[in-house]
mmCIF entry with sequence, helices, sheets and N, C-alpha, C, O atoms, coordinates in Angstrom:
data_MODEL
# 
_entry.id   MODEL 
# 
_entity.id                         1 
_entity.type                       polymer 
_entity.pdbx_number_of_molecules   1 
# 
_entity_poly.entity_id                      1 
_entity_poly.type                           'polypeptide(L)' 
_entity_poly.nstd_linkage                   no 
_entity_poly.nstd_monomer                   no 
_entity_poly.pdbx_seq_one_letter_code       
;(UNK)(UNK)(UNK)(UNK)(UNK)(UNK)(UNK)(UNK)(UNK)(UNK)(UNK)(UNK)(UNK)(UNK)(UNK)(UNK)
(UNK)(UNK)(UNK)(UNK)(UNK)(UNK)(UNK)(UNK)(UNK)(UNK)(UNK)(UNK)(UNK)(UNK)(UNK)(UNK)
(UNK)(UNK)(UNK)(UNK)(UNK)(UNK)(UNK)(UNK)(UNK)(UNK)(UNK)
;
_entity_poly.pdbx_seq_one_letter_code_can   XXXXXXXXXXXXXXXXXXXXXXXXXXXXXXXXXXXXXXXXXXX 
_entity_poly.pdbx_strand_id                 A 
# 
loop_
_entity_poly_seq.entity_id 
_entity_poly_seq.num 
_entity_poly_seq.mon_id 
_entity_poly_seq.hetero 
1 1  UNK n 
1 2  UNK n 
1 3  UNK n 
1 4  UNK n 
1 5  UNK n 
1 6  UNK n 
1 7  UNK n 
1 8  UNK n 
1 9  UNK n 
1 10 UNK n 
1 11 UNK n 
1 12 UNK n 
1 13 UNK n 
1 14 UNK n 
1 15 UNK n 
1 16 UNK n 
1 17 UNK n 
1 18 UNK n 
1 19 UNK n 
1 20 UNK n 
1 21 UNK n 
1 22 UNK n 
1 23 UNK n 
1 24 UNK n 
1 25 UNK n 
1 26 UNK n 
1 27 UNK n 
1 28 UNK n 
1 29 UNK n 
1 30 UNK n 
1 31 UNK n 
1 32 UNK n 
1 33 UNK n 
1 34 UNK n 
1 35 UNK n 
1 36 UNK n 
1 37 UNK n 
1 38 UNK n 
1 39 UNK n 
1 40 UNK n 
1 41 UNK n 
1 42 UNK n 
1 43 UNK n 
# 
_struct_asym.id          A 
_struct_asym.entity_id   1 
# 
loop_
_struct_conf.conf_type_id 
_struct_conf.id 
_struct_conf.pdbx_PDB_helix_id 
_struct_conf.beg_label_comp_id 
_struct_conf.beg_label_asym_id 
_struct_conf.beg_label_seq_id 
_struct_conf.pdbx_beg_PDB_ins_code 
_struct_conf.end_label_comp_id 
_struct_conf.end_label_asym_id 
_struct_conf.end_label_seq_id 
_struct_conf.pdbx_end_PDB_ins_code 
_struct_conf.beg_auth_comp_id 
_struct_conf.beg_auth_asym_id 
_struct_conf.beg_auth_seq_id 
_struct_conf.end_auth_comp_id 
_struct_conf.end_auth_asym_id 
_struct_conf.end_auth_seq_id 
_struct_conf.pdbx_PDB_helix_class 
_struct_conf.details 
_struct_conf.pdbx_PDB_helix_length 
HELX_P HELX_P1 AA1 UNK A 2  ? UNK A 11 ? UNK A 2  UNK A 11 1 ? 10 
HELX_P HELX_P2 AA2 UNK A 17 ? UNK A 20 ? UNK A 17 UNK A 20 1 ? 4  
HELX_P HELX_P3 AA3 UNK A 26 ? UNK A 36 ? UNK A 26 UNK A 36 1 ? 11 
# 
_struct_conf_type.id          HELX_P 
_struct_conf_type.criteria    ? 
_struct_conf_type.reference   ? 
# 
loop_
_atom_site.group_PDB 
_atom_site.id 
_atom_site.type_symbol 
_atom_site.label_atom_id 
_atom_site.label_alt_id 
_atom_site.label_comp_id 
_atom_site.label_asym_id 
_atom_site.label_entity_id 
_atom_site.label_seq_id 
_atom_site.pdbx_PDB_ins_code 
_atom_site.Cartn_x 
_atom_site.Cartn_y 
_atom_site.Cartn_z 
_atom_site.occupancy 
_atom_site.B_iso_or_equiv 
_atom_site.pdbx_formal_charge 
_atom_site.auth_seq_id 
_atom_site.auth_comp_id 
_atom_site.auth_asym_id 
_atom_site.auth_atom_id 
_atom_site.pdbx_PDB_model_num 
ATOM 1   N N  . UNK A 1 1  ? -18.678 -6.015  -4.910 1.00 0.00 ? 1  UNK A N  1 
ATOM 2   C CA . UNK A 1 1  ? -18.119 -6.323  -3.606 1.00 0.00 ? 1  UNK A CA 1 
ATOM 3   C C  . UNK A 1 1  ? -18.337 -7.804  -3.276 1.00 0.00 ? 1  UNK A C  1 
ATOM 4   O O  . UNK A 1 1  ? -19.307 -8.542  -3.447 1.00 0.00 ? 1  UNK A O  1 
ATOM 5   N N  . UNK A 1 2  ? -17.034 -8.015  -2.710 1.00 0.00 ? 2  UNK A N  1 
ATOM 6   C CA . UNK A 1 2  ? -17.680 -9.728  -1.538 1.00 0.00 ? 2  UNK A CA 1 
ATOM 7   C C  . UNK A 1 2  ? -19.094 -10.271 -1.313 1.00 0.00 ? 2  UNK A C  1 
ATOM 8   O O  . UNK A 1 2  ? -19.548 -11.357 -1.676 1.00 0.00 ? 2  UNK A O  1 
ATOM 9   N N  . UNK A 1 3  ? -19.613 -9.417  -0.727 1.00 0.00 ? 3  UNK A N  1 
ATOM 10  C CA . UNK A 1 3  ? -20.768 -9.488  0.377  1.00 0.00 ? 3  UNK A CA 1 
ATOM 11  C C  . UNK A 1 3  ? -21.982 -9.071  -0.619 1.00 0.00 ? 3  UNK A C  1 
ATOM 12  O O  . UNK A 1 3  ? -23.102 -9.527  -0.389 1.00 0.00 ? 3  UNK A O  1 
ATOM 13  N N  . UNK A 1 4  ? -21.748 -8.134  -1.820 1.00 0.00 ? 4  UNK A N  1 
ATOM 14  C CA . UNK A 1 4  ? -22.810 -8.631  -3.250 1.00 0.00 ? 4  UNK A CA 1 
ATOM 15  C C  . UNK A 1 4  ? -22.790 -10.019 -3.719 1.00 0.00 ? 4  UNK A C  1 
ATOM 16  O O  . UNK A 1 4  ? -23.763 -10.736 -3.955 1.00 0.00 ? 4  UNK A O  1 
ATOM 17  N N  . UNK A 1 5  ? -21.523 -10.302 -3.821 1.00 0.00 ? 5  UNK A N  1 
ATOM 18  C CA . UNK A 1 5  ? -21.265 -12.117 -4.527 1.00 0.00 ? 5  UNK A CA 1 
ATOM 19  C C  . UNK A 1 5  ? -21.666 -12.512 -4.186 1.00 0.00 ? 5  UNK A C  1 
ATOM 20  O O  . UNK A 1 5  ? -22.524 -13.135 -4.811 1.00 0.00 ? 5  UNK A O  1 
ATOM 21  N N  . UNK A 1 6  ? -21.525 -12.700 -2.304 1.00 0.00 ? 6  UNK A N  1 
ATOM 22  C CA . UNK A 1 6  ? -22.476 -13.865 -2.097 1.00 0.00 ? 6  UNK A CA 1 
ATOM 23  C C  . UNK A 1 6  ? -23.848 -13.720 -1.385 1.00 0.00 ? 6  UNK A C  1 
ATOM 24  O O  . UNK A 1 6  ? -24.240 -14.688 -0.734 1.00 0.00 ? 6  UNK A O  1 
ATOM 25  N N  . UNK A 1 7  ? -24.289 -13.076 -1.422 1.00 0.00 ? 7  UNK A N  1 
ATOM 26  C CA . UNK A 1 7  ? -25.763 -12.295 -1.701 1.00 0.00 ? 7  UNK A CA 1 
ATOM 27  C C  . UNK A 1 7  ? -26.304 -13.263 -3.104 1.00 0.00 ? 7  UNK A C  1 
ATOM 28  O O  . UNK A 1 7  ? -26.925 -14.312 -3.274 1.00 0.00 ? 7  UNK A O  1 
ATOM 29  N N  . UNK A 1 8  ? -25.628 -12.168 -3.988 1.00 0.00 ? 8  UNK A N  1 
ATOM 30  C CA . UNK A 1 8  ? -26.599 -13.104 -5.413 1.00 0.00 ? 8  UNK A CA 1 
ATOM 31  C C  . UNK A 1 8  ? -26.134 -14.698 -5.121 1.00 0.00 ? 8  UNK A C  1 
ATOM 32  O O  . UNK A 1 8  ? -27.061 -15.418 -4.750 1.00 0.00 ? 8  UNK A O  1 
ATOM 33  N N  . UNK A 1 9  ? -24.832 -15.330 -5.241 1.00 0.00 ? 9  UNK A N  1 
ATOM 34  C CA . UNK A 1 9  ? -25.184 -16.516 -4.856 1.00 0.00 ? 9  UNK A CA 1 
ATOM 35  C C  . UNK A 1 9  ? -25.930 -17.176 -3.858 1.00 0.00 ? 9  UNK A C  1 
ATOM 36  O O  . UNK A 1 9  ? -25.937 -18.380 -4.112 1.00 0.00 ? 9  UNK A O  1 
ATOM 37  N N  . UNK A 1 10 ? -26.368 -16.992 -3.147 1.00 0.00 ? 10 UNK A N  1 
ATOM 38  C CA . UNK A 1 10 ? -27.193 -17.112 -2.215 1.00 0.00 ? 10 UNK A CA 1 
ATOM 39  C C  . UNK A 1 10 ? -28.654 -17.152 -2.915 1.00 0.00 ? 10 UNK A C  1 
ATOM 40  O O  . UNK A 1 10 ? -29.409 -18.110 -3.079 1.00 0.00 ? 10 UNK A O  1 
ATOM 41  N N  . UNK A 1 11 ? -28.763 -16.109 -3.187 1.00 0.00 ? 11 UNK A N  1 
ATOM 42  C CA . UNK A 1 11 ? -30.312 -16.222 -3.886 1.00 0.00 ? 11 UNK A CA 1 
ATOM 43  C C  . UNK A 1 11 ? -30.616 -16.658 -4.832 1.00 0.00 ? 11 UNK A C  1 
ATOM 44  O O  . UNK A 1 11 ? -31.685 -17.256 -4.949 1.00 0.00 ? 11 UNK A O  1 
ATOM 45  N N  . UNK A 1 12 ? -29.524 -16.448 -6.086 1.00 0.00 ? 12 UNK A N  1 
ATOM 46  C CA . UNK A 1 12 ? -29.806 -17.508 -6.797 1.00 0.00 ? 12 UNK A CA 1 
ATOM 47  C C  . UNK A 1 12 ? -29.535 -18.982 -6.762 1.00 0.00 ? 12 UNK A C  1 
ATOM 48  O O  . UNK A 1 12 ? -29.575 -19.650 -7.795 1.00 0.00 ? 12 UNK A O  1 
ATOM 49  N N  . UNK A 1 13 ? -29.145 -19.717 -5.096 1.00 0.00 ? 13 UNK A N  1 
ATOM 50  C CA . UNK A 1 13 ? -28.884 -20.877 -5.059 1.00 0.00 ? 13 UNK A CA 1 
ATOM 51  C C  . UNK A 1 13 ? -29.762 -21.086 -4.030 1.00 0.00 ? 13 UNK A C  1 
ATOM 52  O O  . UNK A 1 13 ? -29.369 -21.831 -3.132 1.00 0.00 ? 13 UNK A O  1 
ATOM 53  N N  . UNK A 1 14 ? -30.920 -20.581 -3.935 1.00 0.00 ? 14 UNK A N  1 
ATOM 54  C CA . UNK A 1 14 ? -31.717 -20.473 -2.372 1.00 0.00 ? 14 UNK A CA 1 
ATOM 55  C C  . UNK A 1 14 ? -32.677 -21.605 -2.613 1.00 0.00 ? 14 UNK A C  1 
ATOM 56  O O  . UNK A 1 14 ? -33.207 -21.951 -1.558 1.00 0.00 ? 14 UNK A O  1 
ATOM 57  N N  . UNK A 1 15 ? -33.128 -22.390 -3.809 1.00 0.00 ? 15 UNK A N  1 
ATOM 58  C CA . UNK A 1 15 ? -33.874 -23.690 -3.927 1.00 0.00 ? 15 UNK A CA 1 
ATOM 59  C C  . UNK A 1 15 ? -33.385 -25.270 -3.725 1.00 0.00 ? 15 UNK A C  1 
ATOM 60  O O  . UNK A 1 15 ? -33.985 -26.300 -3.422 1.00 0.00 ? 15 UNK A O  1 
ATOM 61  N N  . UNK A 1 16 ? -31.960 -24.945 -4.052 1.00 0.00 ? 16 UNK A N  1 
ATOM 62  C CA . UNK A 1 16 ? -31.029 -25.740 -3.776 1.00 0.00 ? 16 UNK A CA 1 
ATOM 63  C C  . UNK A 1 16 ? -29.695 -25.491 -2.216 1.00 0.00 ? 16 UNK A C  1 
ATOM 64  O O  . UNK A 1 16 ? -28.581 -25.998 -2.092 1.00 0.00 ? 16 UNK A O  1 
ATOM 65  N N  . UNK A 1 17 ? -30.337 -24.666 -1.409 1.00 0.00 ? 17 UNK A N  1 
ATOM 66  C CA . UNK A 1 17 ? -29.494 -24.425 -0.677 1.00 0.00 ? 17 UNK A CA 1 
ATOM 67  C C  . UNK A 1 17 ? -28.619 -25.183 -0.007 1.00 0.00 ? 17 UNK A C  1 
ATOM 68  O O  . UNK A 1 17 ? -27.409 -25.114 0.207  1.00 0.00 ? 17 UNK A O  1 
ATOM 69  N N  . UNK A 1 18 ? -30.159 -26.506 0.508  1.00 0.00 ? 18 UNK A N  1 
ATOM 70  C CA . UNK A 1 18 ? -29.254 -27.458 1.369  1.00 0.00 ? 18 UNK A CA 1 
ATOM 71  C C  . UNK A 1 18 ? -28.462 -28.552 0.904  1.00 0.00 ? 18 UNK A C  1 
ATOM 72  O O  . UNK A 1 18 ? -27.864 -29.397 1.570  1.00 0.00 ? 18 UNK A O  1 
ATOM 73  N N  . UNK A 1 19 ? -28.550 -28.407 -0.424 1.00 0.00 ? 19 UNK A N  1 
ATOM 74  C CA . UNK A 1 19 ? -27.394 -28.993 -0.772 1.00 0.00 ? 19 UNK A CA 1 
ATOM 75  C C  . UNK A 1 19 ? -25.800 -28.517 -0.926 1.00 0.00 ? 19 UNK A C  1 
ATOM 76  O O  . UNK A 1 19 ? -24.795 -29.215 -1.059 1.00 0.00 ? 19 UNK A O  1 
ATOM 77  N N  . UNK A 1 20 ? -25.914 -27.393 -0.872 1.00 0.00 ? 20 UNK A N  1 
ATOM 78  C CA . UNK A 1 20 ? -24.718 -26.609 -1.647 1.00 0.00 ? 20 UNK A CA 1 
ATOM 79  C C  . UNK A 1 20 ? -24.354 -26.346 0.022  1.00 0.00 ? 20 UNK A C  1 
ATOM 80  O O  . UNK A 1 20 ? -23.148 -26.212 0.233  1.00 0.00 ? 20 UNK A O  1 
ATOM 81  N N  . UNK A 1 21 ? -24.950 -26.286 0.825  1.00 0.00 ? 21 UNK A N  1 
ATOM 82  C CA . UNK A 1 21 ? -24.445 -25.750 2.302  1.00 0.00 ? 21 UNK A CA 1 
ATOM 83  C C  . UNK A 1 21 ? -23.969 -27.320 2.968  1.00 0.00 ? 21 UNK A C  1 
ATOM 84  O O  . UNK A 1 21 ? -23.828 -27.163 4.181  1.00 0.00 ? 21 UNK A O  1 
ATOM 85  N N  . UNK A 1 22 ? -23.712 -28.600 2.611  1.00 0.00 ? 22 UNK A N  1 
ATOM 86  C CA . UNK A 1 22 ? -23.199 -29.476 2.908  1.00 0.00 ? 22 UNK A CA 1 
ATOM 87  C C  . UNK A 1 22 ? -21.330 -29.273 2.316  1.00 0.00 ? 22 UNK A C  1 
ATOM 88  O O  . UNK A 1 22 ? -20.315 -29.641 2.907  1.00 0.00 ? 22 UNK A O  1 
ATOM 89  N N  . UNK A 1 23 ? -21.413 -28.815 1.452  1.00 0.00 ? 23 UNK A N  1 
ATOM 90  C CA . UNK A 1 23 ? -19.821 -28.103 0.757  1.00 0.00 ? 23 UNK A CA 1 
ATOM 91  C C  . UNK A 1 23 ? -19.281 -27.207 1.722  1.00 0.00 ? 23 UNK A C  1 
ATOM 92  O O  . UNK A 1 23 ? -18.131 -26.831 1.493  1.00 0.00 ? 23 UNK A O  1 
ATOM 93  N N  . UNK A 1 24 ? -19.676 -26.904 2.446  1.00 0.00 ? 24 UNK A N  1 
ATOM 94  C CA . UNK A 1 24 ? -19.151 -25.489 3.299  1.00 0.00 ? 24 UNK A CA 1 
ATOM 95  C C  . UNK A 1 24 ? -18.357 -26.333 4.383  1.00 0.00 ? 24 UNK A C  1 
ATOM 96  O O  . UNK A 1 24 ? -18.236 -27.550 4.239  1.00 0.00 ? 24 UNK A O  1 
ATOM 97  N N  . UNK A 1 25 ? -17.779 -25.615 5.548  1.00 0.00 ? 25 UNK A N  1 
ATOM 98  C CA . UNK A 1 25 ? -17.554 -26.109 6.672  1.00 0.00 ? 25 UNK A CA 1 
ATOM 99  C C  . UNK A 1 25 ? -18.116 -25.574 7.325  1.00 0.00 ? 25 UNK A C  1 
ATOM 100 O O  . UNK A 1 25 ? -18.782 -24.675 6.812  1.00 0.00 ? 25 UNK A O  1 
ATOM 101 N N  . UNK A 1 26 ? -18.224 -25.764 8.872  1.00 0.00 ? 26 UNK A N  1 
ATOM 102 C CA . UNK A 1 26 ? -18.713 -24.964 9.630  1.00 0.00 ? 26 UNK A CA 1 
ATOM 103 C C  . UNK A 1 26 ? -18.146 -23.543 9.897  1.00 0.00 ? 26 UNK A C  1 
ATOM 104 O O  . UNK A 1 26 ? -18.826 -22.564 10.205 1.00 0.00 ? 26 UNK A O  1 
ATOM 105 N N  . UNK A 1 27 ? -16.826 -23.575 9.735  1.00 0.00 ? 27 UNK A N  1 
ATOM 106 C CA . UNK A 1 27 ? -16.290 -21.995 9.512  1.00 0.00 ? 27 UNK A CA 1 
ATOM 107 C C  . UNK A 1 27 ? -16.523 -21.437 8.559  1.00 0.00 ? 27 UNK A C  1 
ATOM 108 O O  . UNK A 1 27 ? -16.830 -20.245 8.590  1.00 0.00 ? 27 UNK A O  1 
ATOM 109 N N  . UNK A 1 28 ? -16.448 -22.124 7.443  1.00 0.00 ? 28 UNK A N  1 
ATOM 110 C CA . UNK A 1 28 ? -17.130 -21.466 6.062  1.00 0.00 ? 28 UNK A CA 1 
ATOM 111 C C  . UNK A 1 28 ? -18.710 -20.427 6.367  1.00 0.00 ? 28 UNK A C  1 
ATOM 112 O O  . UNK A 1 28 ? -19.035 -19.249 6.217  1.00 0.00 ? 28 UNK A O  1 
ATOM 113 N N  . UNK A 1 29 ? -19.232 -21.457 6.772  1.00 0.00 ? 29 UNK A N  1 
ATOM 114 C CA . UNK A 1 29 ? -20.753 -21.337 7.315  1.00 0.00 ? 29 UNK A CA 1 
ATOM 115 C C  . UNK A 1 29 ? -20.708 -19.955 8.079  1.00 0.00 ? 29 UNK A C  1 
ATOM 116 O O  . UNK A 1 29 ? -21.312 -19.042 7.516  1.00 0.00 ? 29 UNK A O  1 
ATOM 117 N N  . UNK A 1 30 ? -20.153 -19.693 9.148  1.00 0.00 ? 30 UNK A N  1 
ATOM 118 C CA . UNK A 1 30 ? -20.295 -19.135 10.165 1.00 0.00 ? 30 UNK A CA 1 
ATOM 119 C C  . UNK A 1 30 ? -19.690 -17.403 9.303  1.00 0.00 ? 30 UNK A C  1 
ATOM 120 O O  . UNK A 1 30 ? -20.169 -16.279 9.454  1.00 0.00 ? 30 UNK A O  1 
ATOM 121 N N  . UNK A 1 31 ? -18.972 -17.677 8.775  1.00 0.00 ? 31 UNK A N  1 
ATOM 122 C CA . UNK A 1 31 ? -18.134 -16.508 7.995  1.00 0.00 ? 31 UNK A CA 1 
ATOM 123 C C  . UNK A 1 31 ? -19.312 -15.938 6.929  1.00 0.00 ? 31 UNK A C  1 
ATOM 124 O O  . UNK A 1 31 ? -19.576 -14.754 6.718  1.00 0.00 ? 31 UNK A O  1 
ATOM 125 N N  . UNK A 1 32 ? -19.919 -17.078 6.343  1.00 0.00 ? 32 UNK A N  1 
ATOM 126 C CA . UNK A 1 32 ? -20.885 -16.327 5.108  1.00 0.00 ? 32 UNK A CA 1 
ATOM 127 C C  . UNK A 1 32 ? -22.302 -15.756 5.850  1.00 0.00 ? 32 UNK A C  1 
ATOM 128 O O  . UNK A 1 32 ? -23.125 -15.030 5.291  1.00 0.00 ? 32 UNK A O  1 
ATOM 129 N N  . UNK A 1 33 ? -22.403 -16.360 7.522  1.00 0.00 ? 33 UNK A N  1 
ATOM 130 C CA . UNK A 1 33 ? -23.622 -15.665 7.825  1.00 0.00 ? 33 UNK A CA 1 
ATOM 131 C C  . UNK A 1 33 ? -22.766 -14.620 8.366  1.00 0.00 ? 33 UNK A C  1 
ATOM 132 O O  . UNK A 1 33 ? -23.330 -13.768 7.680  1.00 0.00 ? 33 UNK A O  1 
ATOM 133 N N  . UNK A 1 34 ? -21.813 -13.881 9.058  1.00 0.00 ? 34 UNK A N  1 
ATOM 134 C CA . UNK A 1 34 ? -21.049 -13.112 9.070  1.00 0.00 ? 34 UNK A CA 1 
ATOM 135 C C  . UNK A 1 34 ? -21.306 -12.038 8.247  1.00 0.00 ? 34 UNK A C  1 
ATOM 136 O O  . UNK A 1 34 ? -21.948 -11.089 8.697  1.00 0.00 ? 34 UNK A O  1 
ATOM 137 N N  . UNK A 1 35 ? -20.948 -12.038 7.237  1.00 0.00 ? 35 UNK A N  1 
ATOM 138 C CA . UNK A 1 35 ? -21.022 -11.555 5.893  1.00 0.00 ? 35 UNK A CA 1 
ATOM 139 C C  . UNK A 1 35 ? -22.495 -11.237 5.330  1.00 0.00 ? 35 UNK A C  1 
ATOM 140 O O  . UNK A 1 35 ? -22.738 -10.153 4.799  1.00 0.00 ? 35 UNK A O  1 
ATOM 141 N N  . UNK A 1 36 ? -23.233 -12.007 5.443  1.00 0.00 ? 36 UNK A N  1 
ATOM 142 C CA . UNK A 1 36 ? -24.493 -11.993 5.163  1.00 0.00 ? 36 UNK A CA 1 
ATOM 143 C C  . UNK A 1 36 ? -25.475 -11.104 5.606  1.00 0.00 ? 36 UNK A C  1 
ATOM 144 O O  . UNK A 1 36 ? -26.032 -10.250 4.917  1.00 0.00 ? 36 UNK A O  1 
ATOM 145 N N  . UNK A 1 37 ? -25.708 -11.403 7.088  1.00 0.00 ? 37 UNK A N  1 
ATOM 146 C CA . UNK A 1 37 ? -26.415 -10.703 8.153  1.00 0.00 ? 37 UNK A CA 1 
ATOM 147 C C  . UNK A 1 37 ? -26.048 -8.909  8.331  1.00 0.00 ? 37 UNK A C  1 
ATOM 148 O O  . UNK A 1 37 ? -24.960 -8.338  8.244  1.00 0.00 ? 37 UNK A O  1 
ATOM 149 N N  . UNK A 1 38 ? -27.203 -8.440  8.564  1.00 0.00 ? 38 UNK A N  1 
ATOM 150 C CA . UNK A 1 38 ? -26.795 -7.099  8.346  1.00 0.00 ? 38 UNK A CA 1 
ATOM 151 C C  . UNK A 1 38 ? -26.381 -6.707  9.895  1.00 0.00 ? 38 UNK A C  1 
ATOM 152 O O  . UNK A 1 38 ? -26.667 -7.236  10.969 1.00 0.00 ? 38 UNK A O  1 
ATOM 153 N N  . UNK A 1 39 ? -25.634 -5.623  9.573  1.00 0.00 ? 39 UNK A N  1 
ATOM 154 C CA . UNK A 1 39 ? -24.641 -5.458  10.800 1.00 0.00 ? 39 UNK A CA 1 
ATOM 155 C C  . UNK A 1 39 ? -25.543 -4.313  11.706 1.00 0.00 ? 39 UNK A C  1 
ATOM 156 O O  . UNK A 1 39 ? -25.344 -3.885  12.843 1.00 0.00 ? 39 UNK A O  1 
ATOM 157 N N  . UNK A 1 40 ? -26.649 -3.994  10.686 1.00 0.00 ? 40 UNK A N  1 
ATOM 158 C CA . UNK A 1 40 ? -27.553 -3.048  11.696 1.00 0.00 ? 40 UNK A CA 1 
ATOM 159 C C  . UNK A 1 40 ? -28.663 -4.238  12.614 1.00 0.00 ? 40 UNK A C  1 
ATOM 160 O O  . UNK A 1 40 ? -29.071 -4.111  13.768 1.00 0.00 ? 40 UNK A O  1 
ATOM 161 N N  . UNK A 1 41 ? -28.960 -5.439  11.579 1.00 0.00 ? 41 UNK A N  1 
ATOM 162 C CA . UNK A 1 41 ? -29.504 -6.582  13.081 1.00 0.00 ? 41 UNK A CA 1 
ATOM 163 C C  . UNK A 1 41 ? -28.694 -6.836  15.002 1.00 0.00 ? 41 UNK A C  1 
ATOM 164 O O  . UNK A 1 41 ? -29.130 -7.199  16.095 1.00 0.00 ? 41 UNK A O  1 
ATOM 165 N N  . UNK A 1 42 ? -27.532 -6.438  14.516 1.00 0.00 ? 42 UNK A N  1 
ATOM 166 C CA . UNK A 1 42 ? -27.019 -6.735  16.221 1.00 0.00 ? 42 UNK A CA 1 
ATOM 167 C C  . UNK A 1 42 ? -26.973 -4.760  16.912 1.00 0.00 ? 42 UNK A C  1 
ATOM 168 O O  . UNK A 1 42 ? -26.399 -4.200  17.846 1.00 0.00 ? 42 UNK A O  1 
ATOM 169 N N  . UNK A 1 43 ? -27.846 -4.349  15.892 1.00 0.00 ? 43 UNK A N  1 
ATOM 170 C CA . UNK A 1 43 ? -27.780 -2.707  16.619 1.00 0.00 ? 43 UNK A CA 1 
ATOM 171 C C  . UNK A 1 43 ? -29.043 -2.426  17.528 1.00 0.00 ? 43 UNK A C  1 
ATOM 172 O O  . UNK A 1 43 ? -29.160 -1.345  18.106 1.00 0.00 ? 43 UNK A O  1 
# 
């Protein structure tokens, strides 16, 4: 799924994050914590 992909990318890019999160946009951004965040945190 999506939201596996970028999971493992995420973790396996989690030492280098703040670099790779300058590539994003802020909508980018906002969409992958979207995606990211579990949907039972806003329950």
């Amino acid at each position: 799924s999506i939201k596996k992909a970028l999971s493992e990318f995420r973790r396996t890019h989690h030492d280098s994050w703040h670099e790779h999160r300058e590539k994003f946009t802020e909508d980018q951004l906002v969409i992958l914590a979207d995606v990211l965040i579990s949907p039972s945190y806003y329950a």
